[in-house]
N, C-alpha and C positions, 0 to 999 in steps of 0.2 A: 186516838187518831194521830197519825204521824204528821211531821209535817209537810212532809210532802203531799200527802192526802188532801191537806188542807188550804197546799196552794192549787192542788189539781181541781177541786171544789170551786173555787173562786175563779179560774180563770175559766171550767167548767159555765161558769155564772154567766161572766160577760160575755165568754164566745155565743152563749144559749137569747140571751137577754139585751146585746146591746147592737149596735149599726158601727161600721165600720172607722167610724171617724170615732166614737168613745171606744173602741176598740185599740185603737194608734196610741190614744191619749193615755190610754190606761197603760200602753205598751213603754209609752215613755217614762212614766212618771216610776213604773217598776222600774227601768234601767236609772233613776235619777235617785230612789229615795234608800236603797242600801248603803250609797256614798254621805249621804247625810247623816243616817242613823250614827256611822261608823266617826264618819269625823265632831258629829254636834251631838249626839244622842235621840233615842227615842223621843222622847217627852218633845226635844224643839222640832223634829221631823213631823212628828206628831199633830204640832199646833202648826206649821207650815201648810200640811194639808186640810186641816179643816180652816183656815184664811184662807186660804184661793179658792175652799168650796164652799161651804159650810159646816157649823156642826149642823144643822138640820139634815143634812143629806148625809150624812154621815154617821148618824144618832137615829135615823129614819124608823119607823114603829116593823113590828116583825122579824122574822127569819134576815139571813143574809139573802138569798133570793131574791125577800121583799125586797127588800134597800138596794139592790142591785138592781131590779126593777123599775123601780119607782125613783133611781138616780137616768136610767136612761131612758126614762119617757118624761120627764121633768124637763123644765125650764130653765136650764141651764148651760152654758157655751160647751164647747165641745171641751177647753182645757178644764172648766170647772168638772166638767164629768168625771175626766180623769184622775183628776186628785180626790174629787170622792167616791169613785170605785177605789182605789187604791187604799184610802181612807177607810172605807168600810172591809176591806177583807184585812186588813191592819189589824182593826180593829177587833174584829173576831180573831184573831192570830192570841193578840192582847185577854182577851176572856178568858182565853185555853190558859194562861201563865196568871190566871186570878185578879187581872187587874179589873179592875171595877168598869163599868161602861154605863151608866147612868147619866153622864155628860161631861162634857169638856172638860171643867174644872175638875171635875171629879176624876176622871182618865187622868189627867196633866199632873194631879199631887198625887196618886199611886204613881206614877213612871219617875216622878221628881226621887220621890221617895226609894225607889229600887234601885235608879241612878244603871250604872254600865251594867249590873246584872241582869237587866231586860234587853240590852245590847247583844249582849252575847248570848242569850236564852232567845232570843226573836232573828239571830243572825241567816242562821240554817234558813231558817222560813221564808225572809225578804230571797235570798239568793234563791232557791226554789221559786219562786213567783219570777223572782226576774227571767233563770232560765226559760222557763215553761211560755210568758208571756212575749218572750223574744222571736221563739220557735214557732209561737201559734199567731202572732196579729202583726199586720204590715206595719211598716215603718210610718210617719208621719209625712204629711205630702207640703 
């Protein structure tokens, strides 16, 4: 799968699976976390979205679907939606390049570990997400 496939997937997900206001959020936090990756790295981008979300919603049981689902019918504020939709199609981006997904800690020292080469191996795919999520979901109100 390419990556473009894999951000069409994902944004696929939310436009299928969420209401318009984690829709925004999701749109923002695309335009916000390719500048983070770039300047702090994955690994701290990383743990920046699962604090403002959770890992629970982020780490969520099943497919990405599931987790995509089950972050926007959950109990959670609209900006937390966001950073865990964004968080979870990351996350599965992260899978494709072998890094572990079993949980926080465990994500955080495989990316610690890869250092700028998950940077530049996940680059392509954050900006894809951002295009596609700019084009498809309204802006914040």
């Amino acid at each position: 799968m390419s990556w473009l496939e894999e951000a069409l997937n994902c944004v696929k997900l939310v436009d299928s699976l969420c209401d318009g206001d984690a829709k925004s959020a999701f749109r923002t936090r695309a335009r916000q976390i390719p500048s983070e990756i770039y300047y702090i790295g994955t690994a701290y981008a990383f743990a920046i979205l699962a604090a403002r979300s959770s890992e629970k919603a982020i780490y969520g049981p099943g497919g990405l679907a599931d987790k995509i689902g089950a972050i926007c019918k959950g109990e959670y504020s609209k900006e937390e939606k966001g950073y865990a939709l964004y968080g979870a199609c990351l996350l599965e981006a992260l899978k494709k390049l072998g890094i572990p997904a079993g949980g926080l800690v465990e994500t955080l020292k495989a990316l610690d570990e890869r250092g700028a080469l998950v940077d530049i191996e996940i680059a392509e795919f954050v900006d894809w997400l951002k295009k596609l999520a700019e084009a498809k979901f309204e802006k914040e109100k």
